[in-house]
N, C-alpha and C positions, 0 to 999 in steps of 0.2 A: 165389079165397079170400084171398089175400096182397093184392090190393089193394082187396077189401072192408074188411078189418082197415086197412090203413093209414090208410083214407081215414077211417073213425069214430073212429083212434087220434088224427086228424091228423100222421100222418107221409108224405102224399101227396108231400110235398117231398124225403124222404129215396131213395136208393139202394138197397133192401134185395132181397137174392140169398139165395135158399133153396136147398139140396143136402142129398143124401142122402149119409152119409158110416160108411162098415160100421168104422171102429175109433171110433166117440164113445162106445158103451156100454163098450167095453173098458177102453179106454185113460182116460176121464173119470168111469167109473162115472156115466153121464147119458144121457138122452134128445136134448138137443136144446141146442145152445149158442149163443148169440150175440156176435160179436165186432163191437163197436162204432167205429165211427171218426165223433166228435161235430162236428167242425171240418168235417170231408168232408160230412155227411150220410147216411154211408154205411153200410150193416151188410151182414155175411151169417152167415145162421143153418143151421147145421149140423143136420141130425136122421139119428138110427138109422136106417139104411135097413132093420131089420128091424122098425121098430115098425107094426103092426096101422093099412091105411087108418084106420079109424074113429077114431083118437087125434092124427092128423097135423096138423087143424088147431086142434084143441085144443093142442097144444105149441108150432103156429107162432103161436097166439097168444099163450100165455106167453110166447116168446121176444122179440116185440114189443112187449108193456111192458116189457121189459127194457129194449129200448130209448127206448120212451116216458117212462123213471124213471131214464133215463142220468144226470141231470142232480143225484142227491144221490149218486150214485158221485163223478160230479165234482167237486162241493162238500165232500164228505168225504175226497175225494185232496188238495185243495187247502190246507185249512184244517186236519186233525184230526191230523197229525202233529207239529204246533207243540203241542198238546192234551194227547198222550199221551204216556206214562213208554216211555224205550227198552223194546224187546222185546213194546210190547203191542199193536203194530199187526197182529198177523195176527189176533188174540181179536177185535179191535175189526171188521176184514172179515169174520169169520167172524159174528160177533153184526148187524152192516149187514146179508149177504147171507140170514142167518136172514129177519129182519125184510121186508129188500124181496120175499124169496118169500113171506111171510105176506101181503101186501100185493097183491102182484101177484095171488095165486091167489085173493084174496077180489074183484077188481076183474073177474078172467077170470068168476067165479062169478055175479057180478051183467050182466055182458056177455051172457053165452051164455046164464042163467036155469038153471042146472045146479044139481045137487040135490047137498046136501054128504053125504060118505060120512066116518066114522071108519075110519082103519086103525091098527095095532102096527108098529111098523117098529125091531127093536132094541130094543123095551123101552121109547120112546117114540110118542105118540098123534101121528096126523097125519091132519087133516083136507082131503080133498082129492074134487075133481069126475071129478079120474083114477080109473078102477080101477088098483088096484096096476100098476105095469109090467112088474114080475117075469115073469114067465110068460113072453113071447117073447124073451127073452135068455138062458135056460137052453136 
């Protein structure tokens, strides 16, 4: 599955290591994370070892355009702090990483042919191909 995805990602070239890791939902309040190293070509992506077979490669491939989309993280570490007024660079990652999951999950969505669901999440709408993840972390 990991290298069906890379190769239609075009990241056939990169390094990327999947593990199962039982504190990502705790400690990250997340499913699955990816830590990037661009220069290397390198990733590995962490996922909940308790989340449900049937969501696993749906997260590993979110987490792969994560790294597929590494490249306007990089251009906005590079460039947007010369940009921004002190103190407003965490609004500004936090409003970026909004944005690249809107983006990502609509790419995952047209990839896979997945049917979009509306959820409530805190009082805001979130439209996603996941069903809720809640329920196996409780």
């Amino acid at each position: 599955m990991l290298a069906k995805w890379q190769k239609r990602l075009r990241l056939s070239d990169w390094d990327i290591r999947v593990h199962f890791d039982a504190s990502l939902a705790v400690d990250l309040n997340c499913h699955g994370q990816a830590n990037i190293w661009a220069s290397r070509k390198a990733a590995s992506i962490a996922l909940d070892e308790r989340m449900p077979a049937t969501v696993v490669e749906d997260i590993v491939l979110h987490e792969l355009l994560h790294v597929a989309f590494n490249t306007v993280q990089t251009v906005f570490d590079a460039h947007f702090d010369q940009w921004l007024a002190p103190g407003f660079r965490k609004l500004a990652d936090d409003q970026l990483l909004t944005a690249e999951h809107a983006l990502i999950e609509n790419v995952r969505f047209a990839l896979q042919g997945a049917s979009l669901q509306c959820y409530e999440v805190d009082g805001a709408e979130w439209v996603s191909a996941f069903p809720l993840l809640e329920p196996w972390t409780k």
